[in-house]
N, C-alpha and C positions, 0 to 999 in steps of 0.2 A: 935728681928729680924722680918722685915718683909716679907712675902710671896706673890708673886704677880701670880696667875695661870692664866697662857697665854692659855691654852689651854690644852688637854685631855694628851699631852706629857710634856709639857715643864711649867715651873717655873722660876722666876729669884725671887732673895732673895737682901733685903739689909739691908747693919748691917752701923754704923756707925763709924770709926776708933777711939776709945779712947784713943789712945797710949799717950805719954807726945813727941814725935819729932816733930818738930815744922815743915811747911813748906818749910823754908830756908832750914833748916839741912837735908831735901829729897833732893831737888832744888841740893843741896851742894854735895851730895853722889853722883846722876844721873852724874853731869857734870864732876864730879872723874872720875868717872864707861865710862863715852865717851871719855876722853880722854886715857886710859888706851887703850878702844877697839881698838881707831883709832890709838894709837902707834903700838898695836899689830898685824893690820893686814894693816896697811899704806893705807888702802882704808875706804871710809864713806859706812859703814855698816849698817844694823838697832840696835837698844841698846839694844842688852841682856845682863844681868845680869852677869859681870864676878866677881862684887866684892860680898863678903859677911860682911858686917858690922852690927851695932846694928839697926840703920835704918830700912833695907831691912829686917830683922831679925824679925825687931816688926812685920813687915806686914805679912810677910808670918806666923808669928805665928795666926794674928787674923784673916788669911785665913783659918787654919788651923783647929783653936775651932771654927768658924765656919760649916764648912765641918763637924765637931765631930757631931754640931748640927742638921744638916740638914741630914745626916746618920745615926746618932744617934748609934755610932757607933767610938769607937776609932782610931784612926790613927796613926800609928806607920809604916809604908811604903808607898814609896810612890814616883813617877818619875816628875820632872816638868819642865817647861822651865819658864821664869822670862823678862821680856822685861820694855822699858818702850818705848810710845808712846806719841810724843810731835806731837798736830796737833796746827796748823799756819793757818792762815787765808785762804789763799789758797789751802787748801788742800783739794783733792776730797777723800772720800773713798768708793767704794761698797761693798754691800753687800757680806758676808762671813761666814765662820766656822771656827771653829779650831778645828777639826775630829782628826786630828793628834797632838801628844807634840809637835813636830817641823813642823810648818804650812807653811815655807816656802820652795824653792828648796833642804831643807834637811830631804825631809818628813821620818819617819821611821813607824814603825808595830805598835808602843804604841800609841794607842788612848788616846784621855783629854774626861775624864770624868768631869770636870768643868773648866770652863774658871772664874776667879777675878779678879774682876779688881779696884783699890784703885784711886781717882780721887782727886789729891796734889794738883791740883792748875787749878782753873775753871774760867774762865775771868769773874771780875764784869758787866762787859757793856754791857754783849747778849742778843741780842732782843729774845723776844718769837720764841723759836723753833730751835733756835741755839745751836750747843753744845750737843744737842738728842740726844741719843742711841734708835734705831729704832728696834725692832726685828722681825723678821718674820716667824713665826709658819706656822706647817707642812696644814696646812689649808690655806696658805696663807696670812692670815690676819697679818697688822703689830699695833704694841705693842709700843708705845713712852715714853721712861723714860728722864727728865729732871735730869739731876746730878749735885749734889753741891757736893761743896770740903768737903770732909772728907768721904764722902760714901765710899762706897763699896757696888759691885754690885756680884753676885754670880748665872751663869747661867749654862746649859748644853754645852759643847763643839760639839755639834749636833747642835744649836741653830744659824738659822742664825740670823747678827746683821752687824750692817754699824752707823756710825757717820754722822748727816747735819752738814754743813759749820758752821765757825763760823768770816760770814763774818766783822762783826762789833766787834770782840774781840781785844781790845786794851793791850792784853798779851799771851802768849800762853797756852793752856790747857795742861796740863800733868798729865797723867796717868801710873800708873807703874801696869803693868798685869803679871798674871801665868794661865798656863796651867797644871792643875793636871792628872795624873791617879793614882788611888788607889786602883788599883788592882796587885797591885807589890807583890811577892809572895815570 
């Protein structure tokens, strides 16, 4: 694992997926998991996580010995939420947190103590600077991480972070994220 310290608060870590699921068979789950969502609520939603399989399963576990490591500290509770994010060429994102499990119009009281993020599938064709995860620490200052496929990325849910374009990608980037807290009692 590596340790990247951003700053007198904040750290992002990254381990790299070992698991045996191949690409496809993520690719394969996610577009289950979407169409499942959009039967179940007949409108295009963002992709959280409704299915649980072996997949989805691996990751959250090497989220999880991870988090053991970085806590140092066993985990046996624990609340999260699970998404995945597919960005497209055009797609703008700003700057953000994920303070809360549920970062969107369903905010609740449970802060994320860690945001991961697993990165399945990252366009060969991106120019220098495409595809960044940007961070931006309580000093202001921002933090640029390049990700390749299999990483995993492991930061504070306090920590702001935004995606640059990835204007010249000739496939989509996808990433499958959770938001922990582990302080479940």
């Amino acid at each position: 694992m590596e340790k990247f310290q951003l700053s007198n608060e904040y750290a992002v870590y990254r381990i790299k997926y070992e698991g045996e699921i191949s690409t496809n068979d993520f690719i394969k789950r996610i577009n289950q998991n979407k169409l499942i969502l959009h039967k179940r609520t007949n409108k295009k939603v963002e992709n959280r996580i409704l299915i649980e399989c072996n997949e989805f399963l691996s990751i959250n576990n090497s989220f999880i010995n991870a988090l053991e490591k970085i806590d140092n500290n066993k985990i046996d509770k624990y609340a999260k939420l699970s998404w995945v994010y597919v960005q497209k060429k055009d797609f703008n994102m700003v700057m953000h947190k994920h303070d809360f499990l549920y970062y969107t119009t369903e905010k609740t009281n449970i802060k994320t103590d860690w945001t991961c993020v697993f990165y399945i599938q990252v366009p060969k064709n991106l120019k220098k600077g495409e595809g960044d995860i940007i961070f931006m620490t309580e000093d202001k200052k921002l933090h640029t991480f390049t990700p390749n496929q299999n990483d995993i990325l492991i930061f504070s849910g306090k920590l702001n972070h935004m995606v640059s374009n990835i204007e010249n990608a000739e496939t989509d980037r996808i990433v499958y994220a959770t938001n922990y807290n582990l302080n479940i009692r």
